[in-house]
N, C-alpha and C positions, 0 to 999 in steps of 0.2 A: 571534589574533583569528579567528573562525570566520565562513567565505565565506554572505554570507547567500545562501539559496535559489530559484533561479530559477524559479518555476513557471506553465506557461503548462497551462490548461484547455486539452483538448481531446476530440475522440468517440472514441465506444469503438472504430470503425472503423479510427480513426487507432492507437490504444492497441494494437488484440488483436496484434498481429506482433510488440511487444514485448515481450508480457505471456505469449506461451502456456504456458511452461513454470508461469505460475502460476497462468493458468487453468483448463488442463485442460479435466476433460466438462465446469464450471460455465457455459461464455462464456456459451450462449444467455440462463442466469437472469441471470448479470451485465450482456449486454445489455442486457436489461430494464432492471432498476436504472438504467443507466443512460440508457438512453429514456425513463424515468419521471424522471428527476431526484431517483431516490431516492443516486443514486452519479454518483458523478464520476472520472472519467479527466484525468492529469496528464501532460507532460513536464518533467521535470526537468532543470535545468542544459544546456539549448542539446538535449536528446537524451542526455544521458549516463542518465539515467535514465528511468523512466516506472511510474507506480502509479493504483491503480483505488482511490477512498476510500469509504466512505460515511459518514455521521455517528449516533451514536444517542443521543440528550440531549450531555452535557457530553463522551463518548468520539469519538474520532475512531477508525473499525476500516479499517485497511489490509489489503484484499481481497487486494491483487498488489504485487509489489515487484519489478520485474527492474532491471538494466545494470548499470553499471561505478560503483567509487567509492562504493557505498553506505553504506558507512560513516561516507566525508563528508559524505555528502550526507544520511543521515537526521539528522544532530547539527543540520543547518541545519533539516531538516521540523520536529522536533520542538517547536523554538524558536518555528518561524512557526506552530504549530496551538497552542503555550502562549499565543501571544500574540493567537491567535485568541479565546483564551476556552474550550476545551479543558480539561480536568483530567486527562485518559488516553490513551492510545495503545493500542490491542489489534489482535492479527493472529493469524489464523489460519493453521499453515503445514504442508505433508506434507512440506517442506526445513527439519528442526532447525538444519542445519547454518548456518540466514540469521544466528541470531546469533552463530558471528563472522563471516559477515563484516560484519553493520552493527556489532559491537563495542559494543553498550548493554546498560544494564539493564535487563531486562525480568522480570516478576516471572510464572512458570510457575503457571497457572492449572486447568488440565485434558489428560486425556487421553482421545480421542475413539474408539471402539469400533465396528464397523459388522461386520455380518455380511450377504452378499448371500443371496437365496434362490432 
């Protein structure tokens, strides 16, 4: 039986010492977001985790994903954002390596190209 998902809202202030390796240069816009209330900052499971959401129609897009156990612990997220009413999960990542360790299905959408000048 899979441990259901503890998750407590909280500010980005509290979030970014969790999150930086998957912030990077974005915090300041992610800020935003979420001073706007356009994104939400989570911890998960007591602290063992912590992720920055935002929603856009029926998809939920996970910004940031850090801590321990995420493997466990997205099987519980995804369950509690299906049962939100949810149809998708999408995440953006510069770490391929995230899916193993959350160990899910995810279906490869695009690859993103930038050239600085």
């Amino acid at each position: 039986m899979e441990e259901k998902v503890i998750a407590e809202k909280i500010t980005f202030a509290q979030a970014a010492p969790y999150l930086s390796k998957s912030v990077g240069d974005d915090g300041v816009a992610l800020k935003k977001q979420c001073d706007s209330g356009i994104a939400q900052c989570w911890r998960l499971q007591k602290g063992q985790a912590y992720m920055l959401t935002r929603a856009e129609n029926k998809e939920l897009v996970v910004c940031c994903f850090e801590g321990e156990n995420l493997g466990e612990i997205i099987t519980g997220v995804i369950q509690a954002v299906k049962n939100s009413g949810f149809s998708s999960i999408r995440f953006h990542t510069k770490r391929p390596a995230i899916l193993k360790l959350i160990r899910q299905d995810f279906e490869f959408v695009e690859s993103i190209f930038r050239r600085t000048l």
